[in-house]
C-alpha positions as CSV (number, residue, x, y, z in Angstrom):
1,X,137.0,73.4,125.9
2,X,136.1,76.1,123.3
3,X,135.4,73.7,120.7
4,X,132.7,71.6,123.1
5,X,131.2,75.0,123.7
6,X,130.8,75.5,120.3
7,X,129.7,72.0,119.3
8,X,127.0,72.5,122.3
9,X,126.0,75.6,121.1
10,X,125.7,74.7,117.5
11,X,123.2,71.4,118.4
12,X,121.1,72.8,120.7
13,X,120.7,75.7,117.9
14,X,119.4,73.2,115.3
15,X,116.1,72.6,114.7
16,X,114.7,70.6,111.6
17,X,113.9,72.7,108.3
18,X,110.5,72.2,106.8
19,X,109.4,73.6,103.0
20,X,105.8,72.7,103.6
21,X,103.8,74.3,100.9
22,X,101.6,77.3,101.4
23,X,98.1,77.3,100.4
24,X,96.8,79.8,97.7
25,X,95.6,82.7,99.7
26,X,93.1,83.8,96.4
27,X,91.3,80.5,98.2
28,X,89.7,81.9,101.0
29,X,88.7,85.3,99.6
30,X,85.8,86.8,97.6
31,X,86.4,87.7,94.3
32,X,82.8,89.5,93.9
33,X,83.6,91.5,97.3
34,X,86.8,92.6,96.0
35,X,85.0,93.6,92.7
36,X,82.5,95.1,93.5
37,X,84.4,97.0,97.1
38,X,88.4,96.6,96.6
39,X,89.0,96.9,93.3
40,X,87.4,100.6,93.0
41,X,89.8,101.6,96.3
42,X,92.8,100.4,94.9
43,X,91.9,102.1,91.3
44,X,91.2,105.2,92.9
45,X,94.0,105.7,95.2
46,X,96.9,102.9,94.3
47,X,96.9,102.8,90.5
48,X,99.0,106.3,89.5
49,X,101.7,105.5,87.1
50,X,104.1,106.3,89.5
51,X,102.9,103.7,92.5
52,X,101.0,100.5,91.7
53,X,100.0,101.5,88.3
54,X,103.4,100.8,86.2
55,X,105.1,97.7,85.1
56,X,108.7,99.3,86.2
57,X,111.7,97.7,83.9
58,X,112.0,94.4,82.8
59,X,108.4,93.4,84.3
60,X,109.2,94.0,87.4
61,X,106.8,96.5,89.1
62,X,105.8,96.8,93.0
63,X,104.4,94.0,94.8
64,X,100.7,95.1,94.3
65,X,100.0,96.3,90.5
66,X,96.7,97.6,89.7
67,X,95.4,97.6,86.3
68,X,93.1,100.5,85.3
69,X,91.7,101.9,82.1
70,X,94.2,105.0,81.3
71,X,97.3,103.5,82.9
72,X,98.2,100.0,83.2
73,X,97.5,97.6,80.8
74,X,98.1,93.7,80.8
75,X,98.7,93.9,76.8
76,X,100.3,97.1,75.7
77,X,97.3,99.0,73.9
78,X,97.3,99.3,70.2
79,X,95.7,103.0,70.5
80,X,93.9,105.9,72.9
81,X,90.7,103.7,72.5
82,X,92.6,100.6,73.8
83,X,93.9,102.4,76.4
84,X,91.0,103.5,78.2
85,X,88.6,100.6,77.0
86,X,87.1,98.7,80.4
87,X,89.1,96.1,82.1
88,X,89.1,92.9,80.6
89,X,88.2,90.1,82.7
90,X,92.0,88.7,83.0
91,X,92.5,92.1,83.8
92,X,90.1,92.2,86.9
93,X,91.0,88.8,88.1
94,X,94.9,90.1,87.8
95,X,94.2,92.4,89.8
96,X,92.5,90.0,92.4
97,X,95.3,87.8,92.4
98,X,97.6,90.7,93.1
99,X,95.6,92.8,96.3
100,X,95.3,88.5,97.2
101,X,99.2,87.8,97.8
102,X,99.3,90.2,100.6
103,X,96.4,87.7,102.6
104,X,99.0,84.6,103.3
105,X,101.4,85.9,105.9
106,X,99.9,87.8,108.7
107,X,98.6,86.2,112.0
108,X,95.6,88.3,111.4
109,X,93.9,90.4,109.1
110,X,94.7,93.7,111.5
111,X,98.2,92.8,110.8
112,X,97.9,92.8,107.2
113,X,100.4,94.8,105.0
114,X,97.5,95.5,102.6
115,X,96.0,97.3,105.5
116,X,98.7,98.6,107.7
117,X,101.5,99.8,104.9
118,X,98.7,102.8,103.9
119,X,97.9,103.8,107.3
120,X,99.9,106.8,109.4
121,X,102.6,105.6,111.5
122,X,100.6,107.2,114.3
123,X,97.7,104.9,113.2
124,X,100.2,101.6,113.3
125,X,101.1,102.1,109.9
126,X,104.3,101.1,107.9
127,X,106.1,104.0,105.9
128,X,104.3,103.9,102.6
129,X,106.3,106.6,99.8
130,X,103.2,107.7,98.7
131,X,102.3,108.6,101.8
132,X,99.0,107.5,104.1
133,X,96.1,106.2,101.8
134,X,93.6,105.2,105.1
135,X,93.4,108.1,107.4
136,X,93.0,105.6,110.3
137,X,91.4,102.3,111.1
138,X,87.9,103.7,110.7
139,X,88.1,104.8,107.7
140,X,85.5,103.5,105.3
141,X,88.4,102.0,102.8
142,X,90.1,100.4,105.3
143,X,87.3,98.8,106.6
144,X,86.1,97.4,102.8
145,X,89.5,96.3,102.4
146,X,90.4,94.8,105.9
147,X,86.3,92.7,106.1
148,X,87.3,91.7,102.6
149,X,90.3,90.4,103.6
150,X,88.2,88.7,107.1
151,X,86.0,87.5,104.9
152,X,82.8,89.5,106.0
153,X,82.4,91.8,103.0
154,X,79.2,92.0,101.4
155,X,78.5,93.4,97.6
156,X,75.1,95.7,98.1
């Protein structure tokens, strides 16, 4: 009898497995917008040495990295001058590419872990070791970051 249980139990468990692929989520967002309105956020605030501004060991760093003149480089600089030159333009669309991977996997954008890991746990927020970047839902960041993320994000 335990053995039927079991064998019930273990079919009605099964479902079929699917690996259907997931769409790049760079697709449906605006590289100007994030230019021009993320990009300066996550330089300002994200980019320290110590958070999303360091490749860590062996190339492995946090899952958002932010390249910024000073600190993180794509190509270890040759001097000082190299070091705080402007972004180059691989650099800028790196960084793109990177805020981009967190877009995929929410069910919506308020549910983002771009958004919600920086915001107080009293705000909805995740426990982010740097501590709260958006002071709460209205805060002008957050907002550039979460309509870039929707979509509605305008460049002035």
């Amino acid at each position: 009898m335990f053995r039927g249980c079991t064998l019930a139990a273990v079919l009605v468990g099964c479902s079929p497995v699917s690996n259907d692929t997931v769409g790049d989520p760079a697709l449906g967002l605006d590289e100007a917008v994030f230019a021009c309105k993320v990009e300066p956020i996550l330089a300002k605030y994200c980019s320290y040495n110590a958070c999303h501004g360091i490749a860590g060991t062996s190339g492995q760093g946090a899952a958002l990295r932010v390249y910024t003149p000073g600190k993180l480089r794509a190509s270890p600089p040759a001097d000082l001058n190299a070091l705080v030159a402007p972004l180059t333009t691989d650099e800028h669309h790196a960084n793109f590419e990177s805020a981009a991977g967190f877009a995929w996997n929410t069910a919506t954008v308020d549910d983002n872990f771009l958004l919600r890991k920086p915001l107080p746990a009293a705000a909805g927020g995740y426990e982010h070791q740097g501590g709260a970047v958006w002071s709460s839902t209205s805060d002008g960041n957050y907002i550039a970051v979460h309509d870039w993320l929707a979509g509605t994000g305008k460049c002035p």
